[in-house]
C-alpha positions in Angstrom: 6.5 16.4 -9.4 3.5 15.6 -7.7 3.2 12.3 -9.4 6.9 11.4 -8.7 5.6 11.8 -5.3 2.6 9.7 -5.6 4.7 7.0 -6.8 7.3 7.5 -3.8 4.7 7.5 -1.4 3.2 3.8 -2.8 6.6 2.5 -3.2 7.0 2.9 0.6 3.5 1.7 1.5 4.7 -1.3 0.0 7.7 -1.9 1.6 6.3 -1.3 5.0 3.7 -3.6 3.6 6.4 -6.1 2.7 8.1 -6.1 6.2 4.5 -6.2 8.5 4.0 -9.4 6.3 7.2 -10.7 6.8 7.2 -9.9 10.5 4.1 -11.6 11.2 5.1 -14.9 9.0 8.3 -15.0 10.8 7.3 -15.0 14.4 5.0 -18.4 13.9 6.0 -21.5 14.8 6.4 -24.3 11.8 3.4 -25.8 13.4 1.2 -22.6 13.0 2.5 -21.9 9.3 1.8 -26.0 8.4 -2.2 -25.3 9.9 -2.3 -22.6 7.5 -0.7 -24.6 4.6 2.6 -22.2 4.6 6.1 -23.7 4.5 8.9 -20.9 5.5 10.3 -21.3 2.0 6.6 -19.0 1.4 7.1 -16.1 3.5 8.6 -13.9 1.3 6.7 -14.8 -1.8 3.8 -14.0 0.3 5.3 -11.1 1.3 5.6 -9.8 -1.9 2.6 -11.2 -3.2 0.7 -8.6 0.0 3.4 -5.9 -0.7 2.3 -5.5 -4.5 -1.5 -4.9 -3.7 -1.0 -2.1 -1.9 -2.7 0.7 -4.1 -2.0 4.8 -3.3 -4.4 6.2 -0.7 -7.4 8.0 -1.8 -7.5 11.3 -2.1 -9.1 13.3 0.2 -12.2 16.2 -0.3 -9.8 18.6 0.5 -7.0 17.7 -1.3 -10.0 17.9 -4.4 -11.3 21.2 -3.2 -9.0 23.4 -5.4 -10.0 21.8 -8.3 -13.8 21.7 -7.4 -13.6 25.4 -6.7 -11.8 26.0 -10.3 -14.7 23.9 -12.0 -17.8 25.8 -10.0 -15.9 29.1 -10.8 -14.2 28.9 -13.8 -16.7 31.3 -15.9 -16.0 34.1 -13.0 -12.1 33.7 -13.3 
């Protein structure tokens, strides 16, 4: 379950990713997107291209704390 979550929560990271991209790429002019070598045919490769890096957020220490605690304590459980 928590996985399935994991892998919801990355999914949508990458669509916002996806759209932010987009966005940004959309709102130049043709001159702007020709300096950066960027034809409007690109935009949504690129978008993609930004969208697929994005990677699940590190967990944080207390989101690991549970499992710590098990670890240190095991032999008193």
């Amino acid at each position: 379950m928590i996985r399935l979550l994991e892998q919801i929560a990355v999914m949508a990271r990458r669509w916002a990713t996806y759209q932010r991209v987009r966005a940004e790429l959309e709102s130049y002019t043709e001159r702007e997107l020709n300096d950066m070598g960027i034809s409007r045919g690109d935009i949504t490769r690129i978008a993609l291209e930004a969208a697929s890096l994005a990677k699940p957020q590190p967990k944080t220490e207390e989101e690991h704390r549970p499992a710590l605690l098990r670890q240190r304590y095991s032999a008193y459980l």
